[in-house]
N, C-alpha and C positions, 0 to 999 in steps of 0.2 A: 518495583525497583528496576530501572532499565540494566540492561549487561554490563558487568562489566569490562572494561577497556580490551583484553586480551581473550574474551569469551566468542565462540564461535556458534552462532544460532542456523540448521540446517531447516529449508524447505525445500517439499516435493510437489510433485501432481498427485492426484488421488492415484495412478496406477504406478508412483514411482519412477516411470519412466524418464523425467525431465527433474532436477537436482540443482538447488543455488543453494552455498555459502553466503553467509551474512558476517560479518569478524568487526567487534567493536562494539560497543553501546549505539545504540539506534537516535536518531537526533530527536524522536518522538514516534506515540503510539497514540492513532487518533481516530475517530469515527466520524466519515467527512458525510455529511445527509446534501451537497450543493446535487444542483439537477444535470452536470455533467457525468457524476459518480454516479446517479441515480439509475440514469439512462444507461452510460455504459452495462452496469451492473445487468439491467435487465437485459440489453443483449446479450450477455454472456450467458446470462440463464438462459437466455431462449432458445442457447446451440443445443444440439441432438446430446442427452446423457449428462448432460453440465446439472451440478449440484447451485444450489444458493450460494448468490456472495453477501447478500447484503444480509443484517444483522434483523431483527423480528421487526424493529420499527421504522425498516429501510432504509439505515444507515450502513455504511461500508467501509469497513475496520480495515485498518493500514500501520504497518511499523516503515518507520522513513531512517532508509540508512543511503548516506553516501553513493553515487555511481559507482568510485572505487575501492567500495567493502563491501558488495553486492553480484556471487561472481557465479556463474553456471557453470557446474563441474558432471553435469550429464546432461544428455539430451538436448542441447542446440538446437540442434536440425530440426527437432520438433514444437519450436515457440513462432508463432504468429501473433503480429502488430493487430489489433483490432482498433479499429478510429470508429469515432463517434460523425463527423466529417470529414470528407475529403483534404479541407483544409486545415483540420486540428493540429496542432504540435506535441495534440496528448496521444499515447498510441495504452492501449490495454492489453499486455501481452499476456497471451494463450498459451497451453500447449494442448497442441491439436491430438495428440494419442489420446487424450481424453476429456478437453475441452474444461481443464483447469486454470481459471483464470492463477498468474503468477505475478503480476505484478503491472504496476503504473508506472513509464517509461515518457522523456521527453526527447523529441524530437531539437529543439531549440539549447539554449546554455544553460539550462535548469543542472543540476548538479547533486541529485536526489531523485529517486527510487522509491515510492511507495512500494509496500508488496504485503499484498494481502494478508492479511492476520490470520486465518484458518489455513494457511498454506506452511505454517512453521511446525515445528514437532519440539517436542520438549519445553524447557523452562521458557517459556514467551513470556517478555516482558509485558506489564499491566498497561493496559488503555490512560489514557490522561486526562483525555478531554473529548470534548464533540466539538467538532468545527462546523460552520455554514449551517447552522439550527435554523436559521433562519427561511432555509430552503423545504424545512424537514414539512413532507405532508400528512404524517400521523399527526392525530388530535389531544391524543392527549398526552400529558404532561410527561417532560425529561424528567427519569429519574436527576436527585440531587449527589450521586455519589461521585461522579467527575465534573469536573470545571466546563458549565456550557458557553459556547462561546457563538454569537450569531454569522462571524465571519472568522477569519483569521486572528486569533490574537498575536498582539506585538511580542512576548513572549517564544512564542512558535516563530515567529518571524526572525525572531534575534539571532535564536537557536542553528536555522538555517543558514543565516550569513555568519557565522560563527563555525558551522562546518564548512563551508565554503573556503575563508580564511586557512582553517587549517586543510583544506585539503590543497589550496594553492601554495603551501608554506610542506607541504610533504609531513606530516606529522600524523 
């Protein structure tokens, strides 16, 4: 059951140091296996001290809330954009005190926040779905307990332009 409306979901870095606010039901909770996620991921493992992002079958768990219900209330100074290219408009934001990936950030008019699912504390909302299964390089078989989807479904996609809506209408 995603949050509700007026619920505030808090995440950290593992040393606490760096703090974001989430406030509002999340537009989705998803485990994306595409090979952009993949890669990032393993860079981020591969910093000095950095714990696992991705999930046992190298997928990488995300709750999607809004830019402006997604807010860092400590630590600033210490988040760094990680890019997969130079020319991405995808950035992986770190905090460098202890190389806690924190979130997927767009450079471009995207209007959503991925931020990683092990980085919440408390009542975290349930997973949904798998996204880009299609990418996934484990062999064998998706469990059937979430909805697998090989790309995007139009559902998730609705979802997003629906928060967009409301967030250009202030609601």
């Amino acid at each position: 059951m995603p949050a509700a409306p007026n619920t505030t979901l808090t995440a950290s870095c593992t040393c606490e140091a760096v703090v974001f606010e989430a406030t509002g039901s999340p537009i989705g909770c998803a485990v994306c296996y595409c090979k952009d996620c993949e890669e990032g991921s393993r860079q981020i493992e591969a910093l000095p001290n950095a714990r696992s992002v991705r999930e046992a079958d190298g997928g990488t768990a995300y709750v999607v809330f809004r830019k402006d219900r997604f807010v860092c209330t400590a630590g600033a100074t210490l988040l760094k954009p990680c890019k997969i290219s130079p020319s991405s408009a995808t950035s992986r934001v770190v905090a460098t005190c202890c190389n806690s990936p924190m979130f997927m950030g767009f450079d471009d008019a995207r209007h959503w926040v991925s931020a990683y699912r092990g980085r919440f504390h408390g009542d975290v909302p349930p997973l949904q779905m798998r996204i880009c299964t299609k990418f996934r390089a484990a062999s064998d078989a998706l469990p059937e307990d979430l909805p697998n989807y090989a790309s995007y479904p139009l559902g998730f996609m609705v979802k997003l332009l629906g928060a967009k809506i409301a967030m250009v209408l202030h609601l």
